[in-house]
MINUZA-315346 format. One line per field, with one value per residue: residue in three letters; x, y, z of N, C-alpha, C in turn. Coordinates in steps of 0.02 Angstrom, whole numbers, plus 50000, padded with zeros to 5 digits. Layout:
REM residues N
mivex: ALA	...
n.px: X	...
n.py: Y	...
n.pz: Z	...
ca.px: X	...
ca.py: Y	...
ca.pz: Z	...
c.px: X	...
c.py: Y	...
c.pz: Z	...
***
This chain:
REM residues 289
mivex: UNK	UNK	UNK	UNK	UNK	UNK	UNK	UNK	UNK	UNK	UNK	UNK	UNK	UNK	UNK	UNK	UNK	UNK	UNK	UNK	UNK	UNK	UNK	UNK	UNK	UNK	UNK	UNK	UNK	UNK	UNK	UNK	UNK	UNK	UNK	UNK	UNK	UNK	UNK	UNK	UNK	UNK	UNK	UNK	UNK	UNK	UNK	UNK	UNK	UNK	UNK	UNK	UNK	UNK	UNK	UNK	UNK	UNK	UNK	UNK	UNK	UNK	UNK	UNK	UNK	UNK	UNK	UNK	UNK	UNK	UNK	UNK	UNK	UNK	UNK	UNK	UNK	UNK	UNK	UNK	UNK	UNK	UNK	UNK	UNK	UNK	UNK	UNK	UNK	UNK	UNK	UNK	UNK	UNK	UNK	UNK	UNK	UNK	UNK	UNK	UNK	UNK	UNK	UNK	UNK	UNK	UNK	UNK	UNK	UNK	UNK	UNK	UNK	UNK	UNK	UNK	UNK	UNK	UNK	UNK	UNK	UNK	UNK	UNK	UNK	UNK	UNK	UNK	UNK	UNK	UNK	UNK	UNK	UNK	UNK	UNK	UNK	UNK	UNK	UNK	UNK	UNK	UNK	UNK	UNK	UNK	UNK	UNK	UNK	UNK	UNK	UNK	UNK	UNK	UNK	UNK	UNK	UNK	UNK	UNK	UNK	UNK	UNK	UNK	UNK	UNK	UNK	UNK	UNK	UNK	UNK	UNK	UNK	UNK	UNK	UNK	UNK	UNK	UNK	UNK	UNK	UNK	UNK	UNK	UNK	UNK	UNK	UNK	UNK	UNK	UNK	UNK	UNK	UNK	UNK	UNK	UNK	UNK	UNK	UNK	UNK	UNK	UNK	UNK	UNK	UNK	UNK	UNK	UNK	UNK	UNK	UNK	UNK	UNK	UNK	UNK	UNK	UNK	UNK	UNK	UNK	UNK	UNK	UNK	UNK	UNK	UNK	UNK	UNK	UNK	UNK	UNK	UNK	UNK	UNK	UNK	UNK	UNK	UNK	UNK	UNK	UNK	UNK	UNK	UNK	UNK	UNK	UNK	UNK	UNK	UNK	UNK	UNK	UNK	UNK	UNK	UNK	UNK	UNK	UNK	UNK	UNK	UNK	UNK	UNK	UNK	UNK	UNK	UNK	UNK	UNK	UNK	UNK	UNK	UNK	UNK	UNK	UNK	UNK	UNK	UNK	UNK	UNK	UNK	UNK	UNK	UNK	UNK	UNK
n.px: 47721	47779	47697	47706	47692	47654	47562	47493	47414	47349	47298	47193	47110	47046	46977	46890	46802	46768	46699	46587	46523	46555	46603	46662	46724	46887	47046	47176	47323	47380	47354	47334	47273	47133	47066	46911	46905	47046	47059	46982	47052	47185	47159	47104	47195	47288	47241	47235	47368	47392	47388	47503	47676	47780	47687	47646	47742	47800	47688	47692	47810	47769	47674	47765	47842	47742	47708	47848	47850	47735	47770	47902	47839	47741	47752	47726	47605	47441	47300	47141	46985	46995	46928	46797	46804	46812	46692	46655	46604	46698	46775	46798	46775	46722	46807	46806	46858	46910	46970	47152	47272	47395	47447	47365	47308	47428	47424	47281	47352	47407	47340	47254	47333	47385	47253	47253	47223	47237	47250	47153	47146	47052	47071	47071	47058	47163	47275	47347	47436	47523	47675	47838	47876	47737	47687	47702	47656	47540	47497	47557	47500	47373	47286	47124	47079	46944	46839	46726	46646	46466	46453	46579	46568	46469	46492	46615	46698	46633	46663	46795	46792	46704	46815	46904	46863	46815	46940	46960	47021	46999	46925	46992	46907	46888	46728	46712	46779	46872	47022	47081	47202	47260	47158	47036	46913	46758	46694	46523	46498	46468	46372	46425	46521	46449	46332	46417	46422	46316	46272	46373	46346	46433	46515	46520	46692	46701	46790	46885	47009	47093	47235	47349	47460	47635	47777	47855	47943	47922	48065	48050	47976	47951	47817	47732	47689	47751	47647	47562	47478	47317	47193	47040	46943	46782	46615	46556	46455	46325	46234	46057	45975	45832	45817	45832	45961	46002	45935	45991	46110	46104	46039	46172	46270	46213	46210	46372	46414	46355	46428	46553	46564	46533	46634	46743	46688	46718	46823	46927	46842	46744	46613	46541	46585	46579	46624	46760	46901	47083	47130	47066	47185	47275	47417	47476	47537	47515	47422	47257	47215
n.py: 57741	57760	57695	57667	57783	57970	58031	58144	58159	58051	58073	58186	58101	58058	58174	58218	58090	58078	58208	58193	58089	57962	57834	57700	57738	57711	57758	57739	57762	57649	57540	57367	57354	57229	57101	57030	56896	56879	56897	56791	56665	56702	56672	56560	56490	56534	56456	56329	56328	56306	56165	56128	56078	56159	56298	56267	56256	56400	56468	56433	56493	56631	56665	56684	56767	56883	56883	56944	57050	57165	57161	57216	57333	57393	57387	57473	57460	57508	57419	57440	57395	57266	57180	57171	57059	56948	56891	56797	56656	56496	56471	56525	56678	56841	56974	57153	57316	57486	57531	57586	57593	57517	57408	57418	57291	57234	57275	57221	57078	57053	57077	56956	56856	56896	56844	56705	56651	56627	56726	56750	56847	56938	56991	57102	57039	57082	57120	56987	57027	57133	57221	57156	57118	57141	57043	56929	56908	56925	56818	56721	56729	56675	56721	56749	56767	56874	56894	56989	56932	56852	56703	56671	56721	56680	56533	56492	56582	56548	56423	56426	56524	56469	56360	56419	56474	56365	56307	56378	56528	56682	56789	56930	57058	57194	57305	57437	57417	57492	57556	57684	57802	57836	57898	57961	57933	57841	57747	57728	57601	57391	57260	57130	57063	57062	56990	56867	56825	56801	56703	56592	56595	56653	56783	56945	57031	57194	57325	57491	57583	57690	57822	57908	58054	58072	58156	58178	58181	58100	57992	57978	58069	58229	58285	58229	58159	58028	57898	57814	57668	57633	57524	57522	57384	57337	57312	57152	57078	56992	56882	56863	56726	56721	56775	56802	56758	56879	56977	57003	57035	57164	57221	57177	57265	57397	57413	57411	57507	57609	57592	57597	57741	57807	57773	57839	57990	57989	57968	58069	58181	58244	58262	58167	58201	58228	58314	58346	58378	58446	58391	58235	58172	58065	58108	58206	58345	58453	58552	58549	58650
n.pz: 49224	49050	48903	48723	48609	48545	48637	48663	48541	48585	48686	48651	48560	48668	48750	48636	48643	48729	48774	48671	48727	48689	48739	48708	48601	48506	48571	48545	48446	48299	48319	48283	48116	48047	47949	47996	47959	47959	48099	48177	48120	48167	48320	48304	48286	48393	48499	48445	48466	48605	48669	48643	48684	48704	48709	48841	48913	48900	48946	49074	49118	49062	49149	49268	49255	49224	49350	49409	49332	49371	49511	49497	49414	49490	49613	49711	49743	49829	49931	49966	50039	50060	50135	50092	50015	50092	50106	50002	49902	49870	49739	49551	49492	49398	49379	49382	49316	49288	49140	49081	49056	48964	49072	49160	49219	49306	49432	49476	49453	49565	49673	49649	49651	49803	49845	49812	49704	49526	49388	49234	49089	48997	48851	48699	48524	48417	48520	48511	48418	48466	48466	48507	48664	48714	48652	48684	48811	48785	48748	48820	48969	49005	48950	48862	48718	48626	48515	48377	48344	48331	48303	48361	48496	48565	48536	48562	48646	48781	48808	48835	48932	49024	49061	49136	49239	49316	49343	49476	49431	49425	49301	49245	49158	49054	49056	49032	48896	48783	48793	48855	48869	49058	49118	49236	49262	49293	49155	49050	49050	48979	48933	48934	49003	49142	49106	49051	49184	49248	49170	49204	49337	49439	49553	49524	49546	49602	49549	49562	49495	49572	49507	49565	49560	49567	49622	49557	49389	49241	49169	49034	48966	49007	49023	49085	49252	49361	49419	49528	49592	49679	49731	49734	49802	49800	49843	49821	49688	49672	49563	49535	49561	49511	49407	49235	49114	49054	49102	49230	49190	49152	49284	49370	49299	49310	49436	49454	49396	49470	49586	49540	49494	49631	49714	49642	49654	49798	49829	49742	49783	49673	49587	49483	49298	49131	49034	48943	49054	49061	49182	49180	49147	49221	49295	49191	49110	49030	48917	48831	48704
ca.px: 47765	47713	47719	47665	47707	47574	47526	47450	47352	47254	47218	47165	47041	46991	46934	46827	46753	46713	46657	46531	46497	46568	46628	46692	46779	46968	47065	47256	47346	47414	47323	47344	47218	47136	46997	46863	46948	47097	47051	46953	47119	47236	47127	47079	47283	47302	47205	47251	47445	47385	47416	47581	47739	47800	47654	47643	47807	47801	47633	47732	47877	47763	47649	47812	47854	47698	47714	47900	47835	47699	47801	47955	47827	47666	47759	47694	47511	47396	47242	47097	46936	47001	46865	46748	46812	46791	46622	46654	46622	46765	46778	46817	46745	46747	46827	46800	46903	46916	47028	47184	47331	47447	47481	47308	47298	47463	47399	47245	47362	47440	47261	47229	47405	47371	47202	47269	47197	47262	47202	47147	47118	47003	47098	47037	47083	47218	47324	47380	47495	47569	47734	47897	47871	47705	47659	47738	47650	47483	47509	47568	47483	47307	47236	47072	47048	46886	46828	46711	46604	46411	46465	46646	46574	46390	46491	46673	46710	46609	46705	46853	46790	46680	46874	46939	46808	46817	46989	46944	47032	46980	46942	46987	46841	46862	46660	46719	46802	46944	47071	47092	47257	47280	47104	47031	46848	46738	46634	46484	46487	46442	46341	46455	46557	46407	46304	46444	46464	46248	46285	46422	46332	46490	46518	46568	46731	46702	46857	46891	47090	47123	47279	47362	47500	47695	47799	47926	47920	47923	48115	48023	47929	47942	47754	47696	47723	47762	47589	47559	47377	47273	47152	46981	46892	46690	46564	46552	46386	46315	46194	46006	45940	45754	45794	45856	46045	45980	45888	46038	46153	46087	46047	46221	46306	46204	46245	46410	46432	46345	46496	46625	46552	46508	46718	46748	46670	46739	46899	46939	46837	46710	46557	46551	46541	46608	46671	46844	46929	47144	47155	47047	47200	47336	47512	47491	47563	47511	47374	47219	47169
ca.py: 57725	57787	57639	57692	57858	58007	58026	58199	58121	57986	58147	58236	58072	58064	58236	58211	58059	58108	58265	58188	58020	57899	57792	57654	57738	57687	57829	57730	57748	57628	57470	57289	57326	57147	57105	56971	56823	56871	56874	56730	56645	56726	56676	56503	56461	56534	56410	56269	56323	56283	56104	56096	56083	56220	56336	56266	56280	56458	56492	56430	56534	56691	56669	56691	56837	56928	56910	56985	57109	57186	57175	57276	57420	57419	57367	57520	57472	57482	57387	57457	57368	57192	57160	57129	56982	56889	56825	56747	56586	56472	56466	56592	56757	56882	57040	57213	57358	57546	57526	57650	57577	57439	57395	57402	57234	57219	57286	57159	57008	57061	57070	56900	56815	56890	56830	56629	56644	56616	56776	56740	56897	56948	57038	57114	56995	57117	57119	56955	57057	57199	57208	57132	57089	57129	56983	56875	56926	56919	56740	56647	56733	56641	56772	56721	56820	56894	56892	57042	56871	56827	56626	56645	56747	56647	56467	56467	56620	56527	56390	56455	56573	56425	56293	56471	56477	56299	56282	56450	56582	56749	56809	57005	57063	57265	57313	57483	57379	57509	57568	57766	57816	57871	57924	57955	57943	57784	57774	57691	57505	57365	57204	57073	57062	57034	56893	56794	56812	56761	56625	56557	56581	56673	56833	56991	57032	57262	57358	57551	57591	57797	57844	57965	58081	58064	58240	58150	58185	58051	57999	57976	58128	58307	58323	58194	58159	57955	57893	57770	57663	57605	57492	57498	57338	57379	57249	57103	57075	56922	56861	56851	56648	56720	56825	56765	56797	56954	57046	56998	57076	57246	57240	57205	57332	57477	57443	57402	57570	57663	57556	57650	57803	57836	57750	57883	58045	57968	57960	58143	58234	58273	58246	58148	58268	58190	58364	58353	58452	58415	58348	58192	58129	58078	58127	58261	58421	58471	58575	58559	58700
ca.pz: 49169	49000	48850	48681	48578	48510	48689	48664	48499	48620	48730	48610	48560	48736	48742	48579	48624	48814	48770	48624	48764	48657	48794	48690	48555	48526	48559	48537	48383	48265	48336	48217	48056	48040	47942	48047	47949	48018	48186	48181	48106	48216	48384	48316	48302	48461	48535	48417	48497	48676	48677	48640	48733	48698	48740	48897	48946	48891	48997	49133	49099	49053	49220	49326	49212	49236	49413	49432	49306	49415	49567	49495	49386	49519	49676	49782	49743	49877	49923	49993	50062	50055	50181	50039	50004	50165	50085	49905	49894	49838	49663	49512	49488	49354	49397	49303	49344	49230	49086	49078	49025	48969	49114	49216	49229	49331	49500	49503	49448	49642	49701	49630	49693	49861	49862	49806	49631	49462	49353	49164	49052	48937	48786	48620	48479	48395	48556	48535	48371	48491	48459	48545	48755	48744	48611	48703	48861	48775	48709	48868	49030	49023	48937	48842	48673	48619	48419	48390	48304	48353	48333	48442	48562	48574	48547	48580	48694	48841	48825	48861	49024	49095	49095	49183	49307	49343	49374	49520	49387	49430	49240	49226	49086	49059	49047	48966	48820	48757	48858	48879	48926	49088	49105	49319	49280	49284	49102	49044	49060	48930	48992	48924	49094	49181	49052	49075	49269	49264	49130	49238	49409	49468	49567	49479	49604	49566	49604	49553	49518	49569	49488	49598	49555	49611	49630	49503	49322	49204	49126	48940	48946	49076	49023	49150	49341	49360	49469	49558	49598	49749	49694	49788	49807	49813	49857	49739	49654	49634	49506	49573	49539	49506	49367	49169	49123	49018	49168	49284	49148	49143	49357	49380	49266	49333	49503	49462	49369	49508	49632	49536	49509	49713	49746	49598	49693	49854	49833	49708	49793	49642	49570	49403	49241	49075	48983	48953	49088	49070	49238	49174	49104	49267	49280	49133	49128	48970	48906	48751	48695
c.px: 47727	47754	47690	47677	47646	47539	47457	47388	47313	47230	47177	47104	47014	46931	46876	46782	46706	46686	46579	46502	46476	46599	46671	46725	46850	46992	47140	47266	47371	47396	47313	47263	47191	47077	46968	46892	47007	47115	47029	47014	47152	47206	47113	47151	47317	47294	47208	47333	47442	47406	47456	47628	47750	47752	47648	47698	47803	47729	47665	47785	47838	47717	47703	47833	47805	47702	47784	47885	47786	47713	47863	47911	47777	47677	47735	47622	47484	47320	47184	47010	46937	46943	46827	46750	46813	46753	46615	46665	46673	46749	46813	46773	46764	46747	46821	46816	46886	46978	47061	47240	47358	47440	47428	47289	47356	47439	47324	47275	47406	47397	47264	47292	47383	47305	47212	47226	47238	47220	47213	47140	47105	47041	47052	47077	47165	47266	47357	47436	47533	47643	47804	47871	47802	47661	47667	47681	47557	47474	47505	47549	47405	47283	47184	47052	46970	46898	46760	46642	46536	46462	46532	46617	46515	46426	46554	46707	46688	46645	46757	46858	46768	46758	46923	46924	46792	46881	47020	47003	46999	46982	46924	46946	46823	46781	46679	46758	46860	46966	47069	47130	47248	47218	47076	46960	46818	46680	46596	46478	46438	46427	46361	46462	46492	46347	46355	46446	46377	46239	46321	46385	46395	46480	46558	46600	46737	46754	46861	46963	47079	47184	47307	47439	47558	47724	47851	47888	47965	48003	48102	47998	47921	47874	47697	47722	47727	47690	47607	47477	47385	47221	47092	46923	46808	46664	46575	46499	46366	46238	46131	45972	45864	45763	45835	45925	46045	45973	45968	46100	46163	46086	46118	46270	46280	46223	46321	46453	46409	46402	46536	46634	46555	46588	46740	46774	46700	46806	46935	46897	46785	46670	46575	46533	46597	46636	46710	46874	47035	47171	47118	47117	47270	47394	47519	47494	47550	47439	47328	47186	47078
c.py: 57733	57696	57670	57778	57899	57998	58099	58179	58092	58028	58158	58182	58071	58098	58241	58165	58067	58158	58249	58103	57967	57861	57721	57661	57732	57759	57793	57738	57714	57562	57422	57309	57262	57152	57031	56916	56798	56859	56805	56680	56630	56668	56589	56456	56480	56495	56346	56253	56285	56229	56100	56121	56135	56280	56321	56272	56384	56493	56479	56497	56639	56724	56718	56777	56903	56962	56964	57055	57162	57189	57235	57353	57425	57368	57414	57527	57463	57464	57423	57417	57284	57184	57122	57086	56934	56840	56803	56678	56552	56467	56517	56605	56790	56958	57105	57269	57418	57523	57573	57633	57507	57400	57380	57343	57206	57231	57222	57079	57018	57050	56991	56862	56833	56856	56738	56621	56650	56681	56759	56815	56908	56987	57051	57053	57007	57112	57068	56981	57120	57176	57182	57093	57080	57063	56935	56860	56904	56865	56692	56690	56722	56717	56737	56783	56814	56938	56939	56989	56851	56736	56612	56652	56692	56554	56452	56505	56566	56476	56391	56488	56505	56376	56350	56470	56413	56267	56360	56489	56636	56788	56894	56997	57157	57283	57392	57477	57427	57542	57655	57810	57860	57908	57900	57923	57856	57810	57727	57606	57474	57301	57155	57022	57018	56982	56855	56772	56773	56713	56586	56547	56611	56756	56874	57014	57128	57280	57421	57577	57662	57770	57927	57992	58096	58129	58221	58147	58119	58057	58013	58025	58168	58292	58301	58168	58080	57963	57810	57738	57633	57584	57472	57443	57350	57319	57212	57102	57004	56909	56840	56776	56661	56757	56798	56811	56877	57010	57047	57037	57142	57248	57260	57232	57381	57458	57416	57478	57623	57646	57604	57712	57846	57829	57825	57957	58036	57993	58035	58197	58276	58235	58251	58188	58232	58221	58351	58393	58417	58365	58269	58154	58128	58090	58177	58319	58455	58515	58561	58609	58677
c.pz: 49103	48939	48812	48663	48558	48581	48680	48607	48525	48673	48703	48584	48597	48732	48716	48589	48714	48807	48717	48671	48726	48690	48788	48630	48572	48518	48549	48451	48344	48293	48253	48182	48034	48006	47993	48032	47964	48075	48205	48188	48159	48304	48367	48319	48369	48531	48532	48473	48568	48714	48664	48698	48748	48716	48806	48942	48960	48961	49063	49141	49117	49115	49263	49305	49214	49291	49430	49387	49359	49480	49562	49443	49450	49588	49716	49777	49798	49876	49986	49996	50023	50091	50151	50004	50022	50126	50040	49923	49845	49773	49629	49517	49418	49381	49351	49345	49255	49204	49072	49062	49005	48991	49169	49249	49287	49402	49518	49492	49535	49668	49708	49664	49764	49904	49853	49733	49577	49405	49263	49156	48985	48897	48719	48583	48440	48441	48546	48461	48371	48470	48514	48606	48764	48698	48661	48761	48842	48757	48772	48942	49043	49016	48884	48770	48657	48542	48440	48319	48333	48372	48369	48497	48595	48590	48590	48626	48780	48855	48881	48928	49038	49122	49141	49269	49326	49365	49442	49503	49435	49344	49247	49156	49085	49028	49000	48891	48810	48805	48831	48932	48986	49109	49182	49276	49255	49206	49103	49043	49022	48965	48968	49000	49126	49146	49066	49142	49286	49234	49161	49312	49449	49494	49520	49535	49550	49614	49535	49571	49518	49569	49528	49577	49585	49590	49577	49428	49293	49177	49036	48929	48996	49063	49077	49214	49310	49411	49483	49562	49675	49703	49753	49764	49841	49836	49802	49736	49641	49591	49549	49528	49506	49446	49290	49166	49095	49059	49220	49251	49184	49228	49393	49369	49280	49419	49504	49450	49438	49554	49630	49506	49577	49741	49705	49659	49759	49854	49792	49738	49748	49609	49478	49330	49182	49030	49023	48993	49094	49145	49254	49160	49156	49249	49216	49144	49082	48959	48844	48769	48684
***
């Protein structure tokens, strides 16, 4: 399902920033302009809202809503190597999955329901001023914003994940930070994700969505097939006790990245290469010169 207009424009950033292995440039268009005082603002009233009635009603409300959402767009998701979850000890986890759409988040809040967990998510700060369903959506489904601030992220960010991970949350935390529509390939990975999962003492729960291609073209647009996901669950990682949250960072973001690089090559059939080639970008029918 495509959301969002100027699809060929956030190709066309793709392209530029995978081909120059900028891995965390924004390639969407027309994302909320804020300056830091805004966000700050924005994120510290978001939080102020929490306690009231009315937000909690609504989190109720928008929970249930998430779920029938992700059952009627990303009901034919399948799960691959549940197994690896036999061995997690009870509690929360922080989960980190490739970032590709909207909507990516809907196939692991199925994960997480089937698994008996409650899934928080990590958002940019700006999302919570998308427009219409998905404001709404970003406001009341225990999502946890993230200020682009040394003293949120250092004082008041942790907060917020450790009362996640103590009431056994599962907090989604994309490690490649911006989303890149529609995009197969796993990219470089940032060691947030994993500082908080060694600050917390919590497993990082790694999973790798392939986007596979349906023979049906899109109603909003001929230029792309409709797809579908399978979402492969990898080993989880856990945080080594002998080593400081810093070192445990960086250990388990490279073998989390090598995880879903090797699921990557596994599963397509090809060996990882980061020039732009059009069939990086699923369900498109389209060509860049």
């Amino acid at each position: 399902m495509i959301f969002g207009d100027n699809r060929e424009a956030v190709i066309k950033n793709i392209q530029k920033a995978a081909n120059e292995r900028d891995f965390t440039a924004k390639a969407e268009i027309g994302d909320p302009q804020m300056t830091l005082d805004e966000r700050l603002k924005l994120v510290n009233d978001f939080w102020e809202n929490r306690n009231s009635l009315s937000s909690k009603i609504n989190n109720q409300i928008g929970h249930a809503m998430l779920t029938a959402f992700a059952k009627a767009l990303v009901g034919s998701t399948e799960f691959k190597g549940l197994e690896n979850l036999n061995n997690l000890p009870i509690g929360g986890a922080i989960v980190t999955a490739n970032h590709f759409n909207q909507i990516d988040s809907l196939p692991i809040k199925l994960l997480a329901n089937k698994m008996h967990h409650q899934l928080s998510i990590v958002i940019e700060d700006t999302n919570l001023m998308l427009p219409g369903f998905f404001r709404y959506l970003m406001n009341y489904v225990g999502t946890i914003p993230l200020v682009q601030s040394a003293s949120y992220i250092g004082n008041e960010f942790p907060k917020h994940l450790s009362k996640a991970l103590a009431q056994n949350n599962w907090v989604l935390i994309y490690p490649e930070q911006e989303m890149w529509w529609n995009y197969r390939k796993p990219r470089k990975l940032q060691r947030g994700a994993y500082y908080f999962a060694a600050k917390q003492n919590v497993p990082a729960i790694s999973l790798f969505i392939e986007i596979k291609d349906l023979p049906k073209t899109e109603k909003k647009d001929p230029n792309f097939y409709e797809t579908k996901y399978i979402v492969h669950v990898l080993p989880p990682i856990f945080p080594d006790v002998s080593l400081s949250a810093n070192e445990n960072a960086h250990k388990m973001m490279e073998q989390d990245y090598q995880q879903k690089v090797a699921a990557y090559e596994k599963i397509y059939g090809k060996k990882l290469n980061y020039d732009f080639t059009d069939w990086d970008i699923a369900g498109w029918r389209g060509h860049l010169s």
